[in-house]
C-alpha positions in Angstrom: -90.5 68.2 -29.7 -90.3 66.2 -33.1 -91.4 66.8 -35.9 -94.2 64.3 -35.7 -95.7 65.2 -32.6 -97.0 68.5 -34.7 -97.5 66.4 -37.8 -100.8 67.5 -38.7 -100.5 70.9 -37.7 -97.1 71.7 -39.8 -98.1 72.6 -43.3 -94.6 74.1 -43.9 -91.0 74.1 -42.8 -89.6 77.8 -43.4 -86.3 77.6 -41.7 -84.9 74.3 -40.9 -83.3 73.2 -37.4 -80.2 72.8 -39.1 -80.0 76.1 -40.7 -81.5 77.5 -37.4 -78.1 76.2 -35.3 -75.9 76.9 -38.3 -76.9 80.8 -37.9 -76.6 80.4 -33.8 -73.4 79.3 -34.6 -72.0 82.2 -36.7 -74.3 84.7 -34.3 -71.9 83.1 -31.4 -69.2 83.9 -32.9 -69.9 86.8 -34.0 -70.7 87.8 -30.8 -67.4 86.6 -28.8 -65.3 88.8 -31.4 -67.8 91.7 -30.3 -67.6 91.2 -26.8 -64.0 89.7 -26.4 -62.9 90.7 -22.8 -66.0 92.7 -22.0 -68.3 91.4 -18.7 -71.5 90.4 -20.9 -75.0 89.7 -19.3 -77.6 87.7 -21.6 -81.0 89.5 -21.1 -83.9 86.9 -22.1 -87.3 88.6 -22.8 -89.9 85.5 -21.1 -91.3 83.4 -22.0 -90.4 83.2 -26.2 -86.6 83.6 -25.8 -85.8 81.1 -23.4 -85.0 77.9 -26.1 -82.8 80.5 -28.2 -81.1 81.8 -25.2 -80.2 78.8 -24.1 -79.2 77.2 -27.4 -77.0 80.4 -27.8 -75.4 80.4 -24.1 -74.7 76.8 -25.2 -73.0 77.8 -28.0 -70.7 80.8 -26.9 -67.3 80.2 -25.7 -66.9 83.3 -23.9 -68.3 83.9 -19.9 -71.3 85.1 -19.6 -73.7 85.8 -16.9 -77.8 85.7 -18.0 -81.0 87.4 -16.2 -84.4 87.4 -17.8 -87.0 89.8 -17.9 -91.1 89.4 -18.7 -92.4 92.6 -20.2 -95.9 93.0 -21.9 -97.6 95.2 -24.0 -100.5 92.9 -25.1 -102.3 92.4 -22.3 -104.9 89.5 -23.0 -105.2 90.6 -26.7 -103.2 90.0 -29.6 -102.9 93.9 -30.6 -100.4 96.2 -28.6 -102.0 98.3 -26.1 -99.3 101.1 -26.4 -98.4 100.3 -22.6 -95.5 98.4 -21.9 -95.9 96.7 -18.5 -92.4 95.1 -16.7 -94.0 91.9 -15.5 -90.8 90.6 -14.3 -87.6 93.0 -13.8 -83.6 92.3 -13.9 -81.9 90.8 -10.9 -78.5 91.6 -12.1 -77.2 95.1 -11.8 -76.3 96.4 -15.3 -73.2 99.1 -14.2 -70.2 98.7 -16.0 -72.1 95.5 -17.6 -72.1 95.0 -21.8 -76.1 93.7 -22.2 -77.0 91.8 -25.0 -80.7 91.6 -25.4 -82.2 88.5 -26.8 -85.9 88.5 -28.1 -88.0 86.3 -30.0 -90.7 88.5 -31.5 -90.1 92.4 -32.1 -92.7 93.7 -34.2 -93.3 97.4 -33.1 -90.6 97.7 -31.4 -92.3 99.5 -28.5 -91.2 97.1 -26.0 -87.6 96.6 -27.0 -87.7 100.7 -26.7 -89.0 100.9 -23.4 
């Protein structure tokens, strides 16, 4: 998407794209020193993480496997229900595995909990 297709809509840039790959940059490696000759699986929370995930798998230097999981605590509203719901559940076994969550939005935290 470009900047003009939202034109009228964008009233304000808070964090640039730039600064946004800059910070996936030092996150990656960051992340590679963390994990350096561990077996690492990229968990994506759907549908929000999936452009960061990516952008960050592209990014890292190190092997890594990725599953992806769609999990919900909203329901059709925009207020928590206190229930967190596994729409969608790992494919990957997770023994012996180092996971590394990645999430767009955590505001509670109830889900990330759960």
């Amino acid at each position: 998407m470009e900047p003009r297709d939202i034109d009228g809509d964008l009233t304000e840039i808070l964090i640039s794209e730039e600064q946004i790959h800059s910070r996936l940059a030092e996150m990656s490696r960051e992340i590679e020193a963390d994990y350096a000759g561990k077996d690492l699986l990229l968990v994506g929370v759907l549908k929000g993480a999936v452009m960061v995930m990516a952008d960050l798998a592209r990014e890292l230097h190190h092997p890594i496997t990725m599953d992806w999981m769609a999990v919900s605590s909203y329901g059709s509203g925009t207020a928590s229900s206190g229930v967190v719901r596994i729409l969608k559940d790992l494919d990957t076994d997770l023994s012996g595995r180092h996971v590394l969550i990645v999430e767009d939005i955590i505001d509670s935290g109830l889900t990330l909990s759960c």
